[in-house]
C-alpha positions as a Markdown table, in Angstrom:
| # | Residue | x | y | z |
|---|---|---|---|---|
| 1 | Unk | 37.0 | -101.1 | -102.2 |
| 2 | Unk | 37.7 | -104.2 | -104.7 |
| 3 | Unk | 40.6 | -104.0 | -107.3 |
| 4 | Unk | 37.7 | -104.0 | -109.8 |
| 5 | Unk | 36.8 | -100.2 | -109.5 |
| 6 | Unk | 38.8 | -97.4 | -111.4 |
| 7 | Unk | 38.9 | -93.5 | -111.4 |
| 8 | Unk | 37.9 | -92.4 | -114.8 |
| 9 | Unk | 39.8 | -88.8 | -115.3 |
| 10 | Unk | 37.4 | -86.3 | -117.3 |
| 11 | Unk | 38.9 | -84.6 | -119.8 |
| 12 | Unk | 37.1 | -81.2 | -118.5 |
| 13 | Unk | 39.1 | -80.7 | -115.8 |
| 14 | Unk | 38.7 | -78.3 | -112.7 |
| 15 | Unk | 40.7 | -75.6 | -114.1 |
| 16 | Unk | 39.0 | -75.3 | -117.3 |
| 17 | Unk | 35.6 | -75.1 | -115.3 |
| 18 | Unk | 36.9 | -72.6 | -112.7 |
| 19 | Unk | 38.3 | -70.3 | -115.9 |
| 20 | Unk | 34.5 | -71.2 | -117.5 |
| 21 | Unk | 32.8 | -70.2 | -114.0 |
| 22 | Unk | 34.8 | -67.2 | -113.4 |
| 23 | Unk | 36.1 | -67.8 | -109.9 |
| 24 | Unk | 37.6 | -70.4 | -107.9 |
| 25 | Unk | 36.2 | -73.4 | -106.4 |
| 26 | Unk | 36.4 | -74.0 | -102.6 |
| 27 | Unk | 34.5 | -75.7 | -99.5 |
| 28 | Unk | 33.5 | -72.8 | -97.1 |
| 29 | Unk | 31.9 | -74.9 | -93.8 |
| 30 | Unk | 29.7 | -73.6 | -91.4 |
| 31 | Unk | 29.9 | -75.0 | -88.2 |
| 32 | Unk | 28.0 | -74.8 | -84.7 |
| 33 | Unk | 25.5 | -75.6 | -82.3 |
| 34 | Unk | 22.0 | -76.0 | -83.7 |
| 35 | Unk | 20.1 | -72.8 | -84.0 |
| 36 | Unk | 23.5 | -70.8 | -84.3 |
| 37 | Unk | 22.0 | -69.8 | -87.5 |
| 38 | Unk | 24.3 | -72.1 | -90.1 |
| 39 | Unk | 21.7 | -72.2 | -92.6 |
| 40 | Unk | 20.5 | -68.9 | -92.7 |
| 41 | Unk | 24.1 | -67.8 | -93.5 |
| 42 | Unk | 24.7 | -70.3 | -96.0 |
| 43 | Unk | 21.6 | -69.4 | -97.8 |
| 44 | Unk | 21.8 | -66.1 | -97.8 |
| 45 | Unk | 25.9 | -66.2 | -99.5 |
| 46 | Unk | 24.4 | -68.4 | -101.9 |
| 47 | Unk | 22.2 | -66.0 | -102.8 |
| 48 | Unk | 24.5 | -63.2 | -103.1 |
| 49 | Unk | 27.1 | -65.5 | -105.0 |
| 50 | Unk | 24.3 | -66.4 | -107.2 |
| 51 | Unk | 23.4 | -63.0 | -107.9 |
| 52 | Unk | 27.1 | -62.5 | -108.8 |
| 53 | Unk | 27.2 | -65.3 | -111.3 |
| 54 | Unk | 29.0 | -67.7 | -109.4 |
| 55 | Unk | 28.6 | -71.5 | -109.4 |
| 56 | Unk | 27.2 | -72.2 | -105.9 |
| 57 | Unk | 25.7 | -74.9 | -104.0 |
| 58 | Unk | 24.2 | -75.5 | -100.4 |
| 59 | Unk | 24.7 | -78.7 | -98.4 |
| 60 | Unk | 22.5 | -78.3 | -95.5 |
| 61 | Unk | 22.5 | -80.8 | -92.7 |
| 62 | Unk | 18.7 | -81.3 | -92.5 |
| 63 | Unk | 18.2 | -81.5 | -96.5 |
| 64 | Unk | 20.8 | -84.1 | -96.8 |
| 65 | Unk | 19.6 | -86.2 | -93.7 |
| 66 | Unk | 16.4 | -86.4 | -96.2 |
| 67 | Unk | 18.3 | -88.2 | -98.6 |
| 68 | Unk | 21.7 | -89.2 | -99.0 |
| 69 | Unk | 22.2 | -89.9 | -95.1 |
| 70 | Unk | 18.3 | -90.8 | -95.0 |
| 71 | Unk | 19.5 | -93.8 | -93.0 |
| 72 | Unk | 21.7 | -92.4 | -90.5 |
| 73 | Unk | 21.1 | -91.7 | -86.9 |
| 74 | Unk | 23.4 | -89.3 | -84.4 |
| 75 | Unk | 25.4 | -91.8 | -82.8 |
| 76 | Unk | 28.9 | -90.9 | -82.9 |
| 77 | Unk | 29.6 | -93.7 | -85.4 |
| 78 | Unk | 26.8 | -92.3 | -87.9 |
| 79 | Unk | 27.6 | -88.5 | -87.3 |
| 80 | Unk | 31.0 | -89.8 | -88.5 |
| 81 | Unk | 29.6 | -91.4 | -91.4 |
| 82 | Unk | 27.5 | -88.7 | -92.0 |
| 83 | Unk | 30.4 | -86.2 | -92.7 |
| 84 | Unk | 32.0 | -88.8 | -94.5 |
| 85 | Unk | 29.4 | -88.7 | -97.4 |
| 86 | Unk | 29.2 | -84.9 | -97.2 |
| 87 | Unk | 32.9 | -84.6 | -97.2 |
| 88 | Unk | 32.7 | -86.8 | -100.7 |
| 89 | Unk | 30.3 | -85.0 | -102.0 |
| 90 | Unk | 31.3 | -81.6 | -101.5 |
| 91 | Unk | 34.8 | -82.7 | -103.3 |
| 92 | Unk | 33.0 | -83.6 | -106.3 |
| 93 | Unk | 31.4 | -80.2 | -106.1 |
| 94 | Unk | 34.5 | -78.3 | -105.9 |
| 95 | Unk | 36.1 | -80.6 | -108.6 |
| 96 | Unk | 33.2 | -79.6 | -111.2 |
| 97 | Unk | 33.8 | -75.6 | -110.1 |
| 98 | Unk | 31.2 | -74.8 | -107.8 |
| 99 | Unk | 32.0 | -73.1 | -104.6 |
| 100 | Unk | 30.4 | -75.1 | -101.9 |
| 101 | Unk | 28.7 | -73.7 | -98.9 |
| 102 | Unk | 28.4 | -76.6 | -95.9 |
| 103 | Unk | 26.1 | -76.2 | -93.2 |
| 104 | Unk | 26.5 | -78.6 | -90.2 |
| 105 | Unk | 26.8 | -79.1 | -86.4 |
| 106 | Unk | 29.9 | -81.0 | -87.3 |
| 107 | Unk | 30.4 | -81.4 | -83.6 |
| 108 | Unk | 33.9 | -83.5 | -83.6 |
| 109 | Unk | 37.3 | -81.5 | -84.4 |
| 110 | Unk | 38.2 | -84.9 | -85.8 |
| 111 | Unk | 35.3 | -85.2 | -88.8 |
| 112 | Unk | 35.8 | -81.6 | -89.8 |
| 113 | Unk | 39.5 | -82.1 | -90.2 |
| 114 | Unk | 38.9 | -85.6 | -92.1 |
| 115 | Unk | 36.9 | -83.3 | -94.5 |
| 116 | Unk | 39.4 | -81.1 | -94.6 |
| 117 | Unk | 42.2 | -83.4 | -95.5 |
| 118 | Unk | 40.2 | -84.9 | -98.4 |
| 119 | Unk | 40.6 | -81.8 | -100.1 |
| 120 | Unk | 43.5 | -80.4 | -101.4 |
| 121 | Unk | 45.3 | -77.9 | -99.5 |
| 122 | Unk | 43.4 | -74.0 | -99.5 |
| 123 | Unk | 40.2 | -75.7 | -100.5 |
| 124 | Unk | 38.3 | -76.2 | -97.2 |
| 125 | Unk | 37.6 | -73.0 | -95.0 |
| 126 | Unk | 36.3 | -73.2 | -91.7 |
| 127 | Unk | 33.4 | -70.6 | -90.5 |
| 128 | Unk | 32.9 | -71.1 | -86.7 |
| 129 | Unk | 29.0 | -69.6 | -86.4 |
| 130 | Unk | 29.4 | -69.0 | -82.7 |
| 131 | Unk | 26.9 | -68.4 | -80.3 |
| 132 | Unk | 25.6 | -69.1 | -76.7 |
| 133 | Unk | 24.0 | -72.1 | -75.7 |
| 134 | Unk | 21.2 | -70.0 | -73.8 |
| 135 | Unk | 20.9 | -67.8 | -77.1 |
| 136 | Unk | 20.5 | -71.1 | -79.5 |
| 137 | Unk | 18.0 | -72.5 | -77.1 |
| 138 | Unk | 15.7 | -69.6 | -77.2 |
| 139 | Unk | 15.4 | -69.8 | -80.6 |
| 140 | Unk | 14.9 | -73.3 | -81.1 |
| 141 | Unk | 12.9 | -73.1 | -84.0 |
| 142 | Unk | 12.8 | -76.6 | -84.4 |
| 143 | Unk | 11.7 | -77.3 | -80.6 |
| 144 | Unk | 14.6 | -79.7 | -80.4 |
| 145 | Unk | 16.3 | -77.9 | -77.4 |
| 146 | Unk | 12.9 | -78.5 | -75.7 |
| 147 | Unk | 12.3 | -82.1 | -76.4 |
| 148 | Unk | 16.1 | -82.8 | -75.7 |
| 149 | Unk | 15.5 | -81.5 | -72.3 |
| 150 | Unk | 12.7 | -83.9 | -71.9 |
| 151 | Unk | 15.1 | -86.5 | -73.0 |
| 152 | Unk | 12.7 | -87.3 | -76.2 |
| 153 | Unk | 15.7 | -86.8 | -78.1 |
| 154 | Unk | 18.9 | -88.9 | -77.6 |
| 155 | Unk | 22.4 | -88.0 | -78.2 |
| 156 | Unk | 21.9 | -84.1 | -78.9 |
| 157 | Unk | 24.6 | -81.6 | -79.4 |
| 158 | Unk | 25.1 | -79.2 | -76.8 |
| 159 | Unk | 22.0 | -81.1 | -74.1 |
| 160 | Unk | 23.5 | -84.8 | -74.3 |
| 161 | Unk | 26.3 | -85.0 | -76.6 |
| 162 | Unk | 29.5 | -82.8 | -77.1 |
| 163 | Unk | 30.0 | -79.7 | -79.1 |
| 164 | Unk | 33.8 | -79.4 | -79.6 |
| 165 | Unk | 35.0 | -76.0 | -80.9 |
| 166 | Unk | 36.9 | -75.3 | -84.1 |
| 167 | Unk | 40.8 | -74.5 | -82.5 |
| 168 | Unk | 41.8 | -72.2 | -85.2 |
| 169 | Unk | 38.7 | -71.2 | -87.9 |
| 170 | Unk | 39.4 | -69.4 | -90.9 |
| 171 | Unk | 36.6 | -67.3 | -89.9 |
| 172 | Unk | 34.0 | -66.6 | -87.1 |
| 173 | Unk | 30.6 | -65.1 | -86.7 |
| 174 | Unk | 29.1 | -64.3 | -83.5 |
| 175 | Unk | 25.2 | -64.6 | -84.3 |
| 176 | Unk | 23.9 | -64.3 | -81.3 |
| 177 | Unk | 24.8 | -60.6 | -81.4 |
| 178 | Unk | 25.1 | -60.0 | -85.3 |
| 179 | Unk | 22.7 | -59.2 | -88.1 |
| 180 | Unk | 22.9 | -61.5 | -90.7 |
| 181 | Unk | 23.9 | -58.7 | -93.0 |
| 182 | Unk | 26.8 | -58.0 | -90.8 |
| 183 | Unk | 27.7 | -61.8 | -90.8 |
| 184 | Unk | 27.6 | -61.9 | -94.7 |
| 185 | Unk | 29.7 | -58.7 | -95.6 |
| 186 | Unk | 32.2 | -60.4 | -92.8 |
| 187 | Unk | 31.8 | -63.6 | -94.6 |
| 188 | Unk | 32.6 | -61.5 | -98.0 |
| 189 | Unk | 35.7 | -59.2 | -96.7 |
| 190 | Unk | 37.4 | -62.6 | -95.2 |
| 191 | Unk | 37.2 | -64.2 | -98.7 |
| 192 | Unk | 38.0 | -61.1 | -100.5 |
| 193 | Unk | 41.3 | -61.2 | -98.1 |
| 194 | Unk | 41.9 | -64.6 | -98.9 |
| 195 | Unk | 41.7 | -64.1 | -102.7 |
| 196 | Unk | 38.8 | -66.2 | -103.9 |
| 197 | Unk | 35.9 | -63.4 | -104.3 |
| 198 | Unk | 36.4 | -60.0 | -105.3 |
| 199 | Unk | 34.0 | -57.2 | -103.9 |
| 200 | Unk | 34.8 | -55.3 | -106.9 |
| 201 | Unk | 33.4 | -57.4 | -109.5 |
């Protein structure tokens, strides 16, 4: 960064448009092996936030590899750049009042904390989507497992890269043994319990 560029403060802050939005704005990041069902979670709160009236948007590892980290690869050194621009944007997110809802392998305990620490303190909440390798692989809706095996893909979380697990997650959901409506109503109870939705509204 050159000593040319400036942070312009707006004068709508993030209080005014969490008081505006009705709720609080916060990070809540979905994590685990692909085809442990990240995205279908994530869209599914959305729409049940939505529904609600809250300010909610999805980040979703594939729809952002289509543009804003269009030029990326999976090397350690662009998966780390990767969650770098996510982690960016989904602070801009939170500072205009929308809750954010982040769906990505993430597989290094070191980029999700990064994230983490660029937002302040109570912001960022963890959701570990856990499930077996053997579970994820017979899904594979994507065929990646299969093509990984083949070694047609290189550096593949969970085949030929690491998948390191969150230590202590704010939350976790086993889908490989949960409906997805079970997943969300746990989603919904563990933010109720932390304060930032209320089931009664």
């Amino acid at each position: 960064m050159t000593n040319n560029v400036f942070w312009h403060a707006s004068q709508v802050d993030r209080q005014k448009r969490q008081k505006r939005n009705k709720h609080k704005s916060f990070v809540l990041w979905f994590t685990g092996l692909s085809g442990s069902g990240k995205s279908t979670l994530a869209y599914a709160i959305e729409h049940k936030l939505f529904q609600r009236g809250s300010s909610v948007v999805v980040l979703d590892g594939d729809n952002i590899r289509h543009g804003l980290c269009s030029d990326l690869g999976f090397s350690p050194q662009d998966r780390f750049e990767n969650m770098r621009r996510v982690g960016e944007a989904a602070k801009l997110f939170v500072e205009s009042g929308s809750i954010v809802l982040a769906a990505f392998v993430s597989p290094y305990l070191d980029d999700r904390e990064r994230v983490r620490s660029r937002l302040p303190h109570g912001d960022f909440y963890e959701v570990y989507c856990e499930c077996d390798l053997s579970v994820c692989e017979s899904r594979d809706p994507k065929g990646l497992y299969e093509r990984a095996r083949k070694g047609e893909i290189d550096n593949f979380t969970g085949i030929s890269a690491p998948y390191e697990e969150p230590i202590k997650p704010d939350m976790v959901v086993n889908s490989g043994t949960m409906t997805i409506e079970e997943e969300v109503e746990l989603i919904f109870s563990g933010l109720e319990a932390k304060g930032l939705v209320s089931l009664a509204d």
